[in-house]
N, C-alpha and C positions, 0 to 999 in steps of 0.2 A: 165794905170799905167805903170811906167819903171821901169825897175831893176836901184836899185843903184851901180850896180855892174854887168857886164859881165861874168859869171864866168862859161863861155863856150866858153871863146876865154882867150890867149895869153899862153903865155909856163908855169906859176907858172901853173893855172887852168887847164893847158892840162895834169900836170906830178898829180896833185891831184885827178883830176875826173877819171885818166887811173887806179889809184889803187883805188878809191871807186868801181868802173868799176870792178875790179878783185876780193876783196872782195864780191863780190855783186854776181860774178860768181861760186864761191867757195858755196855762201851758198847756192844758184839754182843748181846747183848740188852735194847738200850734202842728197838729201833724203828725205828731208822735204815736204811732199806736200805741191806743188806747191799752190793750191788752198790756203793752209791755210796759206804759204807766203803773197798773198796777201791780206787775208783778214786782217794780224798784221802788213803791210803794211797802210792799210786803216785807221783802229783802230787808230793807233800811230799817223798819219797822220790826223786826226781829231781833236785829243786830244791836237796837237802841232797847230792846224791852219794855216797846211800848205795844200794851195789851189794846188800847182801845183803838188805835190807828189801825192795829192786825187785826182786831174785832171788825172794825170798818171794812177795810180795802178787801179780805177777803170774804165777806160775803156780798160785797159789791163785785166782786168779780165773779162771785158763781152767779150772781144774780143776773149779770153780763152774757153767761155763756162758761167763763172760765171751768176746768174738769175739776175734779176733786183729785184727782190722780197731780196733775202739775201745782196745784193748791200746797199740796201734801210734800210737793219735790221742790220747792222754794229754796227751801234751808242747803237744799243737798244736792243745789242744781249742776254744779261742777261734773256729779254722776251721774246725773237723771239724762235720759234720751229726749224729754220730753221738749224741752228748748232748743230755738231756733240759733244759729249762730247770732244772729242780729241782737237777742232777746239775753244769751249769755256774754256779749258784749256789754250789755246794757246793765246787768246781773253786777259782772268786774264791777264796770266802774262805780257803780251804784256804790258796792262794800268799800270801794279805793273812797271814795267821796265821803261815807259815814264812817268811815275809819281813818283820819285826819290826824286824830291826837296818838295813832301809834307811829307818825312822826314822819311816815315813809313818803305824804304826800300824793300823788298820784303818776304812776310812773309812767313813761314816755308810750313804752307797749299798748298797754292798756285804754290808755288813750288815741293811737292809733288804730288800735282793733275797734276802736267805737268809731272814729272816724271812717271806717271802712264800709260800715253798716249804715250810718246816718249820715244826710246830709249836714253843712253851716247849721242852718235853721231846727234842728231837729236836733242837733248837739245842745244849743243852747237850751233850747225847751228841758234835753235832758238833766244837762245841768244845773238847771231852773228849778225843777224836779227835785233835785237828791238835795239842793240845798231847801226847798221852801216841806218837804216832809222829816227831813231832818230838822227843822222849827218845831214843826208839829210834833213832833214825837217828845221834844226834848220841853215844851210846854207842858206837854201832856205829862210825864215823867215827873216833873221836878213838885205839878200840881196832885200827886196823883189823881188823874183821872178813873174812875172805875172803866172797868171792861164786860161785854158780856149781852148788852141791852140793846147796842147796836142796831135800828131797825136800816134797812136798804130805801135810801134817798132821805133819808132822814134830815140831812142839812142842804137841801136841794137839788 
């Protein structure tokens, strides 16, 4: 498969990806664990059918440490033991936030069960979060990006 779109080469693509790049940096060091970055990385990336951000994020996260067992329980965390309250807090709002256009917006609940887990500062990071991969993913999609190639730190 090809990209219909190079959007890792010439100067528009260098001056956009350099500030996704720094928003992206801002929320990796705002507090949030790391871990559960990735896993609403995964989540959102699922949900959007984007192969190369899932190609990414998880094997950044085994390369992290993350199991293959909670890798594998992403989709289906609702059921899996493997997450932490904190983590399926983060999980909710993650699908409430990439799921926008089925209208329901994000409900009151869902939003206080995050609030329960995270601090002010760690909200926004998450929220920072599910909207700046939710770019990514929907870049990636519309360009099709290929999947598969993925090397771990590959874009720093």
């Amino acid at each position: 498969m090809e990209a219909r779109l190079n959007v890792f080469a010439g100067p528009l693509s260098g001056k956009l990806m350099k500030h996704f790049a720094m928003a992206g940096k801002v929320v990796t060091e705002s507090g949030l664990p790391m871990t559960t970055q990735e896993l609403v990385k995964i989540r959102a990336s699922q949900i959007n059918g984007c192969g190369f951000c899932l190609d990414m994020h998880t094997k950044e996260a085994a390369a992290a440490g993350e199991t293959a067992q909670r890798l594998h329980m992403v989709a289906a965390w609702r059921e899996a033991k493997v997450f932490t309250e904190a983590e399926r807090a983060a999980l909710e709002l993650a699908e409430q936030g990439t799921r926008l256009a089925d209208g329901a917006g994000v409900p009151d609940d869902v939003w206080e069960n995050a609030a329960k887990h995270y601090d002010e500062e760690q909200l926004l990071a998450l929220v920072s979060l599910i909207a700046l991969i939710n770019a990514f993913n929907r870049l990636n999609v519309l360009t099709q990006q290929p999947a598969g190639d993925y090397v771990v730190g590959q874009f720093g």
